[in-house]
C-alpha positions as a Markdown table, in Angstrom:
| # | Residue | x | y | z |
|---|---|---|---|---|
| 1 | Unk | 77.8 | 14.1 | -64.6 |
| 2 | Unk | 75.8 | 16.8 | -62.7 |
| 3 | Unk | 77.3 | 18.5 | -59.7 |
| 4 | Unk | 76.4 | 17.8 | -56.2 |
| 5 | Unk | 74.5 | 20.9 | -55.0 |
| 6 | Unk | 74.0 | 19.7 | -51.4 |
| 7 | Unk | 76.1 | 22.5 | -49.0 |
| 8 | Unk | 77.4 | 19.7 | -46.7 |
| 9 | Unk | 79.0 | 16.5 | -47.7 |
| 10 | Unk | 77.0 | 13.0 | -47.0 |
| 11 | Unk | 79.0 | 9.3 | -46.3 |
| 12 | Unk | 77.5 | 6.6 | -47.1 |
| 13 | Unk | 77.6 | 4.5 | -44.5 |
| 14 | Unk | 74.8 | 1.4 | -43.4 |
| 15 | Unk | 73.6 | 1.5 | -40.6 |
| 16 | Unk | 70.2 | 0.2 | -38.4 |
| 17 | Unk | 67.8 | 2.4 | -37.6 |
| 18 | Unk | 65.0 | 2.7 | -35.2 |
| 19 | Unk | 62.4 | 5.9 | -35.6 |
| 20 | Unk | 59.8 | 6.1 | -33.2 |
| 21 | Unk | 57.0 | 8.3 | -34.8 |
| 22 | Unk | 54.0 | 9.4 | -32.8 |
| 23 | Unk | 51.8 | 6.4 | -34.1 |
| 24 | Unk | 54.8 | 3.5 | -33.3 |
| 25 | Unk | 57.9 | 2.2 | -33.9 |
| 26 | Unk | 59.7 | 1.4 | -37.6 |
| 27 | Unk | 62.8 | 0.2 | -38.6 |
| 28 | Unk | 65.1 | 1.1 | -41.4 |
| 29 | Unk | 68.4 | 1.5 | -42.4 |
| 30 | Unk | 70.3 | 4.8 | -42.6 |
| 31 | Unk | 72.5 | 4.8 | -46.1 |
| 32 | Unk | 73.9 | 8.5 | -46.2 |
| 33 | Unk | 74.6 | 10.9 | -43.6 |
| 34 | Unk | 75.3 | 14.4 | -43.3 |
| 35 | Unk | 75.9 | 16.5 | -40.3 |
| 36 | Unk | 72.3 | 18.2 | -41.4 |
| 37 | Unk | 70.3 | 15.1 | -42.1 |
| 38 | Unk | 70.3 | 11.8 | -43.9 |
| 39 | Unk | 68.8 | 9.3 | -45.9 |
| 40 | Unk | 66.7 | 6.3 | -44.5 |
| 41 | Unk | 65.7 | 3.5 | -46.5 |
| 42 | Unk | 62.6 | 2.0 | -45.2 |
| 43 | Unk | 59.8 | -0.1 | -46.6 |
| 44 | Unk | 56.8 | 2.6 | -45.7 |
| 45 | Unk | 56.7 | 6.2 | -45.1 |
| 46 | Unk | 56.1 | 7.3 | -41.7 |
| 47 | Unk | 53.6 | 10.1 | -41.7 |
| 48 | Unk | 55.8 | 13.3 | -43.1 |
| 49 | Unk | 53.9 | 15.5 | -40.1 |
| 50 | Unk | 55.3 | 13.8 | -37.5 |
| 51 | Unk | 58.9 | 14.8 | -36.1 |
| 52 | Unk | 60.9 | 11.1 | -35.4 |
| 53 | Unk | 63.0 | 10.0 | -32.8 |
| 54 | Unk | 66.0 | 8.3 | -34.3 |
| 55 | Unk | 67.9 | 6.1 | -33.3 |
| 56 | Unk | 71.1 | 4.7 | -34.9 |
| 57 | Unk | 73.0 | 1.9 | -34.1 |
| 58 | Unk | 76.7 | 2.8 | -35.0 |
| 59 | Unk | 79.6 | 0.4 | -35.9 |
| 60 | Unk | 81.2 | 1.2 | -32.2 |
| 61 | Unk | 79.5 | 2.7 | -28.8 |
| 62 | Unk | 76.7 | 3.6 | -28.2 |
| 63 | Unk | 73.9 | 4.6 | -30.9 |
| 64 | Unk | 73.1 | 8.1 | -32.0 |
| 65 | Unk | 70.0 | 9.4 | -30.4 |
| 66 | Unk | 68.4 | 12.4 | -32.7 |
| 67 | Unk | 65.1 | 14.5 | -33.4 |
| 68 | Unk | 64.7 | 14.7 | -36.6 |
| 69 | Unk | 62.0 | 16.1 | -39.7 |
| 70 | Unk | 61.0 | 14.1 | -42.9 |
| 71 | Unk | 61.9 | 16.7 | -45.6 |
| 72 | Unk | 61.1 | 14.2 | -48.6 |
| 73 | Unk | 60.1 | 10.4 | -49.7 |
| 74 | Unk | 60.4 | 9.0 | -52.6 |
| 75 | Unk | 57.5 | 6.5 | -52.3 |
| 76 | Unk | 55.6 | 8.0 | -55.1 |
| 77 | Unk | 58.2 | 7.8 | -57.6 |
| 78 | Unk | 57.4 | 4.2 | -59.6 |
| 79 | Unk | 58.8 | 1.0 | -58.0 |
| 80 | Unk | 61.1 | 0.4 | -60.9 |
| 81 | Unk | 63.3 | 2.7 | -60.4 |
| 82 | Unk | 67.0 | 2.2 | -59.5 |
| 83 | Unk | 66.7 | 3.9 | -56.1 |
| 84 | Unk | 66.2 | 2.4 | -53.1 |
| 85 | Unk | 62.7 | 3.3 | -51.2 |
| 86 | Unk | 63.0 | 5.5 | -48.3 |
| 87 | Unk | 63.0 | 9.5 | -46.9 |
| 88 | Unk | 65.1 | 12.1 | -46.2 |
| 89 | Unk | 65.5 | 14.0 | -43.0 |
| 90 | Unk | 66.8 | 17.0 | -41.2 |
| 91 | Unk | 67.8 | 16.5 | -38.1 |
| 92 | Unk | 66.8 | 18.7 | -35.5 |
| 93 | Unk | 69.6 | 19.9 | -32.9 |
């Protein structure tokens, strides 16, 4: 089993999430989080230039509101694969 390289730990957690994008709204759901960034399934891409407004609807209070950066999507990989579609972003503090 390969090491995990990432410098912070993720949970994976499943939560909603809205991202607002400069073009309108999407929904997805985040799987893994990091204090850095996370992972957001989706069913399409938004457009990687555009910085997102996130926001996630927690198990308790109120939701996590967040600027955040697509860093990666794994749209182009083939549909058959075990992975679930979606991106990865950085979040911008």
């Amino acid at each position: 089993m390969e090491k995990d390289k990432r410098a912070y730990p993720r949970s994976d957690v499943s939560w909603p999430v809205t991202m607002i994008t400069a073009t309108g709204t999407m929904e997805g759901e985040t799987k893994n989080v990091s204090t850095l960034g996370a992972f957001i399934h989706c069913q399409e891409p938004p457009d990687p230039a555009d910085n997102l407004f996130l926001s996630v609807k927690l198990p308790a209070g109120s939701p996590l509101e967040v600027s955040a950066k697509v860093v990666w999507s794994n749209f182009s990989t083939p549909e058959d694969t075990t992975a679930p579609r979606g991106i990865g972003v950085r979040f911008l503090w």
